[in-house]
VEXVEXVO-897515 format. One record per residue (C-alpha): residue number from 0; x, z, y. Coordinates in Angstrom, 2 decimals. Layout:
% residues N
(site NUM, (X, Z, Y))
...
***
This chain:
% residues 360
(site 0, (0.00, 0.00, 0.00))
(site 1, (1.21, -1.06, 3.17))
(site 2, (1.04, 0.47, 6.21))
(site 3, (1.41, -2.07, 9.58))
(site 4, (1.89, -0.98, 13.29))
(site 5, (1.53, -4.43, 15.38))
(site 6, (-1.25, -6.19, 17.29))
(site 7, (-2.41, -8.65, 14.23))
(site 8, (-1.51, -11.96, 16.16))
(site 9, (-3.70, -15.38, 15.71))
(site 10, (-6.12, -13.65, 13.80))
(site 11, (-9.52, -15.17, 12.79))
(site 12, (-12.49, -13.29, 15.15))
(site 13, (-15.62, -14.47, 13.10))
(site 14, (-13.72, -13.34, 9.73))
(site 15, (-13.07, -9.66, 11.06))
(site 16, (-16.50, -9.67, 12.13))
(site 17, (-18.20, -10.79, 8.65))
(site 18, (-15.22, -8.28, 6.77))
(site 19, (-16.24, -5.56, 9.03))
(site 20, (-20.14, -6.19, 8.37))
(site 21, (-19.84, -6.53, 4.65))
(site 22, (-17.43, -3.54, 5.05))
(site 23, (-20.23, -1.34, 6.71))
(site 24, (-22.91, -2.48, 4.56))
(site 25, (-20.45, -1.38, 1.43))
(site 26, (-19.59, 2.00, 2.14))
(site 27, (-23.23, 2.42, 4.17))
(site 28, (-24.90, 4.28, 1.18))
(site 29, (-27.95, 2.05, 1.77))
(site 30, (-28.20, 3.85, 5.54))
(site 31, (-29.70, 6.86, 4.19))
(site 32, (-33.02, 4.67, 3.37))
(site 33, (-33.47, 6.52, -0.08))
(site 34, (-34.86, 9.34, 1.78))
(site 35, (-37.71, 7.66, 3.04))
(site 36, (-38.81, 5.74, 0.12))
(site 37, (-41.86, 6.78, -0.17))
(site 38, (-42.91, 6.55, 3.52))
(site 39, (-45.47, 4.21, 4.43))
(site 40, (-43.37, 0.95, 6.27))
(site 41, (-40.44, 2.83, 5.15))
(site 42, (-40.31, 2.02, 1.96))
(site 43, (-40.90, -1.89, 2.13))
(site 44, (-37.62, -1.72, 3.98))
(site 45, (-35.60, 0.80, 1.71))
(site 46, (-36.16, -0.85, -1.39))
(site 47, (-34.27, -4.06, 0.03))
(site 48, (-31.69, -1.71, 0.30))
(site 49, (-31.51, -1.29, -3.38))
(site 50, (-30.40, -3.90, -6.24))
(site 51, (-33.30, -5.83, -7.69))
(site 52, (-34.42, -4.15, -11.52))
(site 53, (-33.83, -7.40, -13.02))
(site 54, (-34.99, -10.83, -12.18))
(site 55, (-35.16, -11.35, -8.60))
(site 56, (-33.16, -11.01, -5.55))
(site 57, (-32.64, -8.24, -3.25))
(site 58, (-30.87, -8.15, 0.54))
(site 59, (-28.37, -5.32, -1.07))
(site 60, (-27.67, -7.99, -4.09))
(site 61, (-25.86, -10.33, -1.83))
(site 62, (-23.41, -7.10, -0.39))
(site 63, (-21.32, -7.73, -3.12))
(site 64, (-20.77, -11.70, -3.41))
(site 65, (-20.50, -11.52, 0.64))
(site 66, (-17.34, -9.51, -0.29))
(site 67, (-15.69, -11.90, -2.51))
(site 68, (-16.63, -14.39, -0.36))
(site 69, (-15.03, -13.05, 2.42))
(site 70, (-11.39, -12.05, 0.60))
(site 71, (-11.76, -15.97, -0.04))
(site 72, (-12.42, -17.01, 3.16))
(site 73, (-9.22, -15.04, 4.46))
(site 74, (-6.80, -16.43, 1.84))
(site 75, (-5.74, -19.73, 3.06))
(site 76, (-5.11, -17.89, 6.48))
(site 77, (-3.10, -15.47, 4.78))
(site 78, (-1.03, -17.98, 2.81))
(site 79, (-0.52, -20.39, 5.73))
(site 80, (0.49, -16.81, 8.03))
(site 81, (3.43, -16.40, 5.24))
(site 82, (4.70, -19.62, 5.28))
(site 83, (5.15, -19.81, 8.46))
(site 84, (7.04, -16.94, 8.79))
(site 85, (9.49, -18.10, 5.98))
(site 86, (7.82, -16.74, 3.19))
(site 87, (8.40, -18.60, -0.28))
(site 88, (5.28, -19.71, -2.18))
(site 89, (7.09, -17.86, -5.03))
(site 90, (7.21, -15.12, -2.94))
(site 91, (3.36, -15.08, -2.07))
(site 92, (2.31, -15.46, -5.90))
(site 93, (4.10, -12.66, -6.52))
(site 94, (2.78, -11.05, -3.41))
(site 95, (-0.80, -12.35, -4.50))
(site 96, (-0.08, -10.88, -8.19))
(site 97, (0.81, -7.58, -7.44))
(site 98, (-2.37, -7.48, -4.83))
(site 99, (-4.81, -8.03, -7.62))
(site 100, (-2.79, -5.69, -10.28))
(site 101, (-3.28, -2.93, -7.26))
(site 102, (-6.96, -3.72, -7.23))
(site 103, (-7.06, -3.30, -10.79))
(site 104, (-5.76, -0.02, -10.63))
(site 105, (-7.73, 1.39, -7.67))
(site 106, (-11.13, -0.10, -9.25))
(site 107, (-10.33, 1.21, -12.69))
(site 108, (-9.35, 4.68, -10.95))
(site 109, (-12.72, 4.81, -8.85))
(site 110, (-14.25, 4.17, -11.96))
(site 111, (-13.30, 7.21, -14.02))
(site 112, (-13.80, 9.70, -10.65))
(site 113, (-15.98, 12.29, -11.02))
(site 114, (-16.15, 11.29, -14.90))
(site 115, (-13.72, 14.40, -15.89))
(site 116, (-11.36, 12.12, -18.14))
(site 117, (-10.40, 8.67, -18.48))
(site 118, (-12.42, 6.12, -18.45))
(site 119, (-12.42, 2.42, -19.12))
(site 120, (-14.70, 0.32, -17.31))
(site 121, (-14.51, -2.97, -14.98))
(site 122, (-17.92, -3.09, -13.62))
(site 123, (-16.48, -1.82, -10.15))
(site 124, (-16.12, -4.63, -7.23))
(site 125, (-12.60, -4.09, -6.92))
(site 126, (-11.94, -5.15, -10.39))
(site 127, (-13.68, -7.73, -10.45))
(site 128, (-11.97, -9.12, -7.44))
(site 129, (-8.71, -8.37, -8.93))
(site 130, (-9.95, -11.37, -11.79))
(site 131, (-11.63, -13.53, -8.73))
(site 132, (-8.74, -13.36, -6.47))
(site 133, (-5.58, -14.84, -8.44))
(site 134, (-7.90, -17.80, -10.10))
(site 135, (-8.92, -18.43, -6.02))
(site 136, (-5.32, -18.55, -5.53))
(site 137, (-4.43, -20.64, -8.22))
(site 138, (-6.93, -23.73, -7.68))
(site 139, (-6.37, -23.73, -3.66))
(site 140, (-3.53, -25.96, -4.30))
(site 141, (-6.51, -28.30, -5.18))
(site 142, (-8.53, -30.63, -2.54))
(site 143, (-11.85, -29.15, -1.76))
(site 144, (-13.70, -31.48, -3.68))
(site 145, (-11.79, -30.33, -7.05))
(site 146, (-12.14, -26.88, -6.29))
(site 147, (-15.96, -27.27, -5.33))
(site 148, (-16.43, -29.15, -9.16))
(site 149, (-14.18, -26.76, -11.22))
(site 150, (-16.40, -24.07, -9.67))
(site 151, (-19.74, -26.01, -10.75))
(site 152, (-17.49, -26.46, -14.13))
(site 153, (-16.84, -22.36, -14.44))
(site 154, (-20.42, -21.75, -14.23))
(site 155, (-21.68, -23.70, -16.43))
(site 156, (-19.62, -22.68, -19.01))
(site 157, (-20.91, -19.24, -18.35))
(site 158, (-24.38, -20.28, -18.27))
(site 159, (-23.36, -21.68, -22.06))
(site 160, (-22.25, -18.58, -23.46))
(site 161, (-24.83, -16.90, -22.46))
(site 162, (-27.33, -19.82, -24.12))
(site 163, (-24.93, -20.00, -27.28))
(site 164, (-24.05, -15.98, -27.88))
(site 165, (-26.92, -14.03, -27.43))
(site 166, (-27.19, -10.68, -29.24))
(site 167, (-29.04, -9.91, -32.35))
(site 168, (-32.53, -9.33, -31.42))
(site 169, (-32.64, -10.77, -27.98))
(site 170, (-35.77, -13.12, -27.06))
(site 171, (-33.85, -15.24, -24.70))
(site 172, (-30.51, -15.21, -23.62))
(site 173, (-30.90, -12.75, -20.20))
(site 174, (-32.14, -10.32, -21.69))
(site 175, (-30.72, -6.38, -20.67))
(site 176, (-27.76, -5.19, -22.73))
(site 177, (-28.74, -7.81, -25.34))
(site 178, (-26.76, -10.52, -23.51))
(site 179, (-23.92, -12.18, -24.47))
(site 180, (-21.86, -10.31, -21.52))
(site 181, (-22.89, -6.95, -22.99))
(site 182, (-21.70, -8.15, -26.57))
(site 183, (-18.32, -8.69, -24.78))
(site 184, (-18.41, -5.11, -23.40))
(site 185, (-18.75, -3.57, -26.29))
(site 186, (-15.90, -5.77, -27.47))
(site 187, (-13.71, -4.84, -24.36))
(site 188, (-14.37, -1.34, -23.20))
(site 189, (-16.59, -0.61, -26.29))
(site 190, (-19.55, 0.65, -24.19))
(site 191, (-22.49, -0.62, -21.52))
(site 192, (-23.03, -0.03, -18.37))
(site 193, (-25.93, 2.13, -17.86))
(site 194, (-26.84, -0.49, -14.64))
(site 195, (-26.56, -3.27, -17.22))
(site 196, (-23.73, -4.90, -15.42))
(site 197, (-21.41, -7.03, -17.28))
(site 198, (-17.77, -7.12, -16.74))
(site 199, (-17.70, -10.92, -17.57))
(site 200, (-19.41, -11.36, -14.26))
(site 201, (-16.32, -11.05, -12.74))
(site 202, (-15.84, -15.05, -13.84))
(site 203, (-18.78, -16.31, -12.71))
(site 204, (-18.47, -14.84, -8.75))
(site 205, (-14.99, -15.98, -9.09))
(site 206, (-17.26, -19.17, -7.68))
(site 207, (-17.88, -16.66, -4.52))
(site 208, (-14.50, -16.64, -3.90))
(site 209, (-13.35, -20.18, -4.56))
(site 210, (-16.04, -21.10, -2.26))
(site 211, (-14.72, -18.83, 0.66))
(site 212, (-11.49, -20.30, 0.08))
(site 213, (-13.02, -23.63, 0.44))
(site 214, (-14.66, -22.55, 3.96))
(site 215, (-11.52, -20.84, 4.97))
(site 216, (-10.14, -24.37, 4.72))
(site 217, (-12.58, -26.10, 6.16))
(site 218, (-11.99, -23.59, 9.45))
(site 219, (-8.48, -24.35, 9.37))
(site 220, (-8.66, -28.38, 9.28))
(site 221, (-8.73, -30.96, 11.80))
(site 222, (-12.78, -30.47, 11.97))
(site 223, (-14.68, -30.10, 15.17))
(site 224, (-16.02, -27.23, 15.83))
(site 225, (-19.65, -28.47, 15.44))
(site 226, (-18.45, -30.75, 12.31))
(site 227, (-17.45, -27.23, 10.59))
(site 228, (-20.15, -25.40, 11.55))
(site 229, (-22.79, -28.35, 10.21))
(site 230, (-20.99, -28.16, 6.74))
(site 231, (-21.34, -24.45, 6.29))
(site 232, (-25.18, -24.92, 7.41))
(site 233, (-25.42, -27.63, 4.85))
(site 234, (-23.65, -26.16, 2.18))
(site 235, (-25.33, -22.90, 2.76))
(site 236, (-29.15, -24.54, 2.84))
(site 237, (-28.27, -26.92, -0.76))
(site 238, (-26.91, -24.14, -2.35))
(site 239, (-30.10, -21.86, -1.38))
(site 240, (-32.34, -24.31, -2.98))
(site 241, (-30.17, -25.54, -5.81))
(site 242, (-30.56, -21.60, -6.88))
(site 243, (-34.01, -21.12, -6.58))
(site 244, (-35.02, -24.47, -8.20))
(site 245, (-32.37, -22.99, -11.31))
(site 246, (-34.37, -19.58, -11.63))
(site 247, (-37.20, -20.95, -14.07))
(site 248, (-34.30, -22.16, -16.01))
(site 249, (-31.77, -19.41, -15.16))
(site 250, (-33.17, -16.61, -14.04))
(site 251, (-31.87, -15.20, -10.81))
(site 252, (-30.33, -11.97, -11.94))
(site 253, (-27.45, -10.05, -10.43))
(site 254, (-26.72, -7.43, -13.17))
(site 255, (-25.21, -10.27, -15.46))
(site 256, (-24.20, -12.64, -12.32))
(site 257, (-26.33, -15.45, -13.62))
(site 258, (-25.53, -18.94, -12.54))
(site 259, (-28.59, -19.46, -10.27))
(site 260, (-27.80, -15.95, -9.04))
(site 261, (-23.84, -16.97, -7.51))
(site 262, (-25.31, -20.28, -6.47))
(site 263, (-28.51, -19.02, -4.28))
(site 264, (-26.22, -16.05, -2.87))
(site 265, (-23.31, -18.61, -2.14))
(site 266, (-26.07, -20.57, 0.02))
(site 267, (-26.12, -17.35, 1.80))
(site 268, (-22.50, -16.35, 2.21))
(site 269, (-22.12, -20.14, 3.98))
(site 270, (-25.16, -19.81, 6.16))
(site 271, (-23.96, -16.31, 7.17))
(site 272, (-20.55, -17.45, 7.95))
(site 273, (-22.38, -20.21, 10.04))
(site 274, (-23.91, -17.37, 11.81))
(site 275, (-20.83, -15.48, 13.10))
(site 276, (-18.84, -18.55, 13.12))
(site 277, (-21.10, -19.76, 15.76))
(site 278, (-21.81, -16.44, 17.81))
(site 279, (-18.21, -15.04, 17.92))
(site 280, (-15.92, -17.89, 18.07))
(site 281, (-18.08, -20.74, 19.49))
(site 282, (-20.11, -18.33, 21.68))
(site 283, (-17.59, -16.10, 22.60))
(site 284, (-19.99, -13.39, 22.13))
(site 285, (-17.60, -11.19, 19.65))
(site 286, (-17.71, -8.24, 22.10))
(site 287, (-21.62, -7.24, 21.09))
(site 288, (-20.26, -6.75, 17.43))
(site 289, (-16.51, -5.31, 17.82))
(site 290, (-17.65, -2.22, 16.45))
(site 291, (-17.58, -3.96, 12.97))
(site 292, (-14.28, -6.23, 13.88))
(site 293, (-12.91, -2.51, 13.94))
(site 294, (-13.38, -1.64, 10.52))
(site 295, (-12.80, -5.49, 8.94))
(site 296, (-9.18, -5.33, 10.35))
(site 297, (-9.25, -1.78, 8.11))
(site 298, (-11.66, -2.76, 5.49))
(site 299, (-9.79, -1.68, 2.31))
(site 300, (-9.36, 1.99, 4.41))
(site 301, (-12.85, 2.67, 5.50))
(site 302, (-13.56, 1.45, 1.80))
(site 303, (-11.61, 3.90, -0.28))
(site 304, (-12.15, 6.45, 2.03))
(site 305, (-15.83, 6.27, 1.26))
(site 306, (-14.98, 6.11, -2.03))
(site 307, (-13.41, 8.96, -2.06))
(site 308, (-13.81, 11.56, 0.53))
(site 309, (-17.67, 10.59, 1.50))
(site 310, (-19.44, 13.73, 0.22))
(site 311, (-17.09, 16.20, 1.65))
(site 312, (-17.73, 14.42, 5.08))
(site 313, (-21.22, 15.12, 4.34))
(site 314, (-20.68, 18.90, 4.02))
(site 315, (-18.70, 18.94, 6.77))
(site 316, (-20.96, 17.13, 9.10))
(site 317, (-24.29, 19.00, 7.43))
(site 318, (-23.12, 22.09, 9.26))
(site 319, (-23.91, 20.08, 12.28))
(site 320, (-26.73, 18.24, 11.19))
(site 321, (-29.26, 20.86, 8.92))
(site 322, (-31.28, 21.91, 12.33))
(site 323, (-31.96, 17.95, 12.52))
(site 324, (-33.06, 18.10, 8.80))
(site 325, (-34.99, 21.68, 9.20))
(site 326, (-36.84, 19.34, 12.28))
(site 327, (-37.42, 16.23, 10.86))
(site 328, (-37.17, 16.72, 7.00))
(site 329, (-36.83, 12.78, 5.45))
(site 330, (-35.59, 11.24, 8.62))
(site 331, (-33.21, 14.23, 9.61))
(site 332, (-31.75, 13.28, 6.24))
(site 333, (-31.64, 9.70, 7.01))
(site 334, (-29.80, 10.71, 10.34))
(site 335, (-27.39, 13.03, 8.70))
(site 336, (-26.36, 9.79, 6.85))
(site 337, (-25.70, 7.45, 9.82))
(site 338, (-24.24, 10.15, 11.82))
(site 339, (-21.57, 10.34, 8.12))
(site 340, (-21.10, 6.53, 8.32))
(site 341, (-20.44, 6.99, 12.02))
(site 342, (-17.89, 9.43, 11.42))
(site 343, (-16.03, 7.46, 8.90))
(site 344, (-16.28, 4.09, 11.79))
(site 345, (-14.58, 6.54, 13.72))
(site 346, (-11.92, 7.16, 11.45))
(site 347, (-11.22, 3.03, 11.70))
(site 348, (-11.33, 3.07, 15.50))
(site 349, (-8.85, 5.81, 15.41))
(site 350, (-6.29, 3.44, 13.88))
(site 351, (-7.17, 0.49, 15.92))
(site 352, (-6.37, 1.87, 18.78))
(site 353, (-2.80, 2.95, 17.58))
(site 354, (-2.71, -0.56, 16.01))
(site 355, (-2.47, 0.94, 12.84))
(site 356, (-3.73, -1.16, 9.79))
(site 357, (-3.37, -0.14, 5.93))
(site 358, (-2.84, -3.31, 3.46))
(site 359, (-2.18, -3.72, 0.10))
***
C-alpha cells in the first residue's frame, strides 16, 4: 500500500466524480433506509436500496458493476500516466499483478472478519476485481472492437455453462444454489453463499470492466467531445435494451451475474458515465459534486475504512446522536447513519487537503 503526498496532476475530473459516487454509495450502508422500511413512501424507496431476491433488477444491484466499471475506465489512464514517466510495460504488469494479488488478499481478509477463524470465500467485490482487473489488462492491448467481441465471447460461454451444468434437481438452469456456479463453489471453497452469490461471477463482470477500459479509451482518443459523449449514450441505450429483451431467455439476476444481468447494467455504467462526462468536464460544473471527487481520489481508503472501523464510528458518534433517536425514533436512526457516513467523508477530506492519497 502506497502512500502519495503530491497534487495528482492531469487527472480525469468526471472519473473522480463517478469513483467518488460509486465510492459513497459502497460504503453508504444503504443511507440508513433499513430503518424506515416499513414507513409508508419510505419503504418504496428503501427497498431500491436493497439487492433484488432473485430475478429482477434493483438501483443497489448496479453499485457493484458501476465499480468494476469504473477501475476499468481508469486503467488506460493509469497505464498511459506510467509510460510516460518511463515506466516499462514489464514494469506495469508486474505493477498491475501485484495490485490484483493485494486485492485478493484484502477481499479474502474482509471476508473471514468477524467470522472468528479463517475463512475461504470470494464472493467479496474486491476479489472479484482482483480476477476482472488483470484479464482487463491483458486484452487492452486489443482494438476496441476485439475487446468489445471477446467480451460478447466471455459471456456467452458463461451463459453455456450455466445451460450445459446445471445441478441435480434444478428445473432450469438459474435456479438458487442449484446452478452451475454454486456446483463450482462447492468445488472451490466447498460451501455456498448464504446470499446465493457465485464466485464464478467474477468472469462474467470481468465484461464490466473490459467495457470501462473500452470507454476509458474512447476518452483518451482523438474523439470530439460530443463524438465521445454520443458513443457512451449509444452504447449505454443498446446495451439497456439488448438486456431486457435477454431476460425471458436469461433471466436478469445479479446473485449469479447472469448474462442479461452484466449487459442491461453495462447500458447503465455507459449512460452514467455520459452523465458526469457531460456535467463535469463538458459543463464545467464539477464544483456542485466535489464532495464525492474527494473521496474517489481516496476510494480504496474510505472503502476499507468502512470495512473495517464503521461500527465503532457508530458508537462513537451514537453518544452524540441517541437524543436525535430518543426524538425521532426510525428517522433519528436514519440520521445517526448519514451523520456516520459524513464522518467517514470527513476522514477523506482530511487527506485531500494535505494532498495525501493511499494506493495500492
Amino acid at each position: 500500500m502506497q502512500i502519495q503526498h503530491n497534487n495528482q496532476p492531469g487527472r480525469i475530473e468526471s472519473i473522480d466524480a463517478m469513483r467518488g459516487w460509486i465510492m459513497f454509495l459502497l460504503v453508504s450502508s444503504g443511507f440508513g433506509l433499513a430503518h424506515v422500511a416499513e414507513q409508508p413512501f419510505w419503504g418504496t424507496l428503501s427497498v431500491q436500496f436493497t439487492h433484488h431476491a432473485w430475478n429482477g433488477l434493483h438501483f443497489w444491484d448496479l453499485v457493484q458493476p458501476y465499480f468494476m466499471f469504473i477501475v476499468g475506465v481508469s486503467l488506460p489512464f493509469a497505464c498511459a500516466n506510467r509510460l510516460a514517466k518511463g515506466d516499462s510495460q514489464k514494469s506495469i504488469t508486474l505493477n498491475v499483478l501485484r495490485r490484483s494479488f493485494i486485492l485478493l488478499l484484502l477481499g479474502m481478509f474482509l471476508g473471514t472478519k468477524g467470522a472468528g477463524q479463517l475463512q475461504v470465500q470470494l464472493w467479496n467485490v474486491l476479489c472479484q476485481l482482483a480476477f476482472t482487473y488483470p484479464v482487463a489488462y491483458f486484452f487492452m492491448r486489443y482494438s476496441i472492437r476485439r475487446q468489445l467481441v471477446i467480451s460478447c465471447i466471455i459471456l456467452i460461454v458463461y451463459d453455456i455453462l450455466f445451460r450445459l451444468f446445471p445441478m441435480a434437481g434444478a428445473a432450469n438452469p438459474y435456479m438458487p444454489d442449484l446452478n452451475f456456479g454454486a456446483a463450482m463453489d462447492l468445488i472451490i471453497v466447498n460451501k455456498l453463499s448464504a446470499g446465493h452469490w457465485v464466485t464464478i461471477g467474477a468472469a462474467s463482470t470481468t465484461a464490466h470492466t473490459m467495457w470501462g477500459v473500452v470507454a476509458g479509451q474512447i476518452m483518451m482518443s482523438a474523439r470530439t467531445s460530443a463524438a465521445k459523449l454520443k458513443w457512451f449514450i449509444a452504447a449505454g441505450v443498446l446495451m439497456l435494451i439488448t438486456g431486457l429483451a435477454l431476460d425471458p431467455l436469461i433471466p436478469i439476476i445479479k446473485r449469479i451475474c447472469t448474462a442479461s444481468f452484466t449487459i442491461h447494467t453495462g447500458g447503465w455504467c455507459f449512460i452514467t458515465l455520459a452523465f458526469f462526462y457531460w456535467f463535469v468536464d463538458l459543463k464545467k460544473q464539477g464544483r456542485w459534486i466535489h464532495f464525492l471527487t474527494i473521496v474517489g481520489m481516496n476510494s480504496i481508503f474510505i472503502y476499507m475504512t468502512a470495512q473495517l472501523f464503521r461500527s465503532s464510528f457508530g458508537k462513537i458518534i451514537a453518544v452524540f446522536t441517541q437524543p436525535l433517536v430518543d426524538a425521532f425514533g426510525v428517522f433519528g436512526q436514519v440520521l445517526h447513519e448519514n451523520i456516520v457516513l459524513l464522518s467517514m467523508w470527513y476522514l477523506c477530506y482530511w487527506l485531500y487537503k494535505r494532498r495525501v492519497f493511499i494506493k495500492i
